[in-house]
C-alpha positions, 0 to 999 in steps of 0.5 A, a space after each residue: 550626900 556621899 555616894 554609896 560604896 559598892 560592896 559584896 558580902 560572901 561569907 565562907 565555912 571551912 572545919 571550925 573557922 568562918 571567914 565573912 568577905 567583903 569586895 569592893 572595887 579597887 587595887 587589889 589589896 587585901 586586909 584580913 583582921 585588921 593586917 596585911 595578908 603577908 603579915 596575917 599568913 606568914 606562910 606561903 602555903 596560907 596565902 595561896 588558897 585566898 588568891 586562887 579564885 582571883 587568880 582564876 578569874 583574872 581580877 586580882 588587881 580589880 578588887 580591894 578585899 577586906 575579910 573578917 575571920 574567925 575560928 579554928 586554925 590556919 588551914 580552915 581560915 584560908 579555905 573559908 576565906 576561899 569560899 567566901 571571896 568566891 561567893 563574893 565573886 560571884 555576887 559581883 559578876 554571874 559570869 564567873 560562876 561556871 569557871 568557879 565552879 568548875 574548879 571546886 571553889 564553890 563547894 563548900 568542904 563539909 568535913 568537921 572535927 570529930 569529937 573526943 570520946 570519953 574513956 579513950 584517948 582521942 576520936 579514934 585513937 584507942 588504949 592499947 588493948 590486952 587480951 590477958 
């Protein structure tokens, strides 16, 4: 029988996009749908959120990381994906939440997209209005 493959699931939110995470131990690589973080965030301004809470915790190199994401744009994944290796983090080891806490990478950001609403130009964006 094949030993079991230790796993921990943190599932992250962010605007519209939901990113589930899955830890296991291992170099340090990171998979998101299939591809490399390098390839998936061609910017560097997307890859940084989803190494912050390695980063903080020192286990960068400890972890291999395989993410699920989907839904919304590049801002809203790399914070879901924030939130939910943090979460994941913290199912592997309880020590980390006070460190994780303390830097806000526990909190989930529950600002939404505002709807359009009808007879104007946007959520909050107005016609021009003229008196005569």
């Amino acid at each position: 029988m094949a030993a079991k493959q230790q796993q921990h699931l943190g599932t992250g939110r962010r605007k519209r996009s939901v990113a589930r995470v899955f830890l296991r131990p291992g170099s340090g690589t990171i998979t998101v749908n299939g591809r490399t973080l390098e390839h998936y965030f061609p910017t560097e301004a997307g890859r940084t959120p989803v190494r912050q809470a390695l980063l903080a915790t020192e286990t960068a190199d400890k972890y291999d990381i395989l993410i699920l994401a989907h839904g919304g744009g590049i801002s809203g994944q790399a914070g879901a994906m924030r939130l939910g290796i943090s979460r994941a983090l913290v199912a592997a080891n309880s020590e980390f939440r006070g460190t994780l806490k303390k830097l806000g990478y526990l909190t989930r950001d529950a600002r939404q997209h505002e709807r359009k609403k009808y007879g104007q130009k946007g959520a909050r964006k107005r016609f021009q209005f003229s008196k005569r």
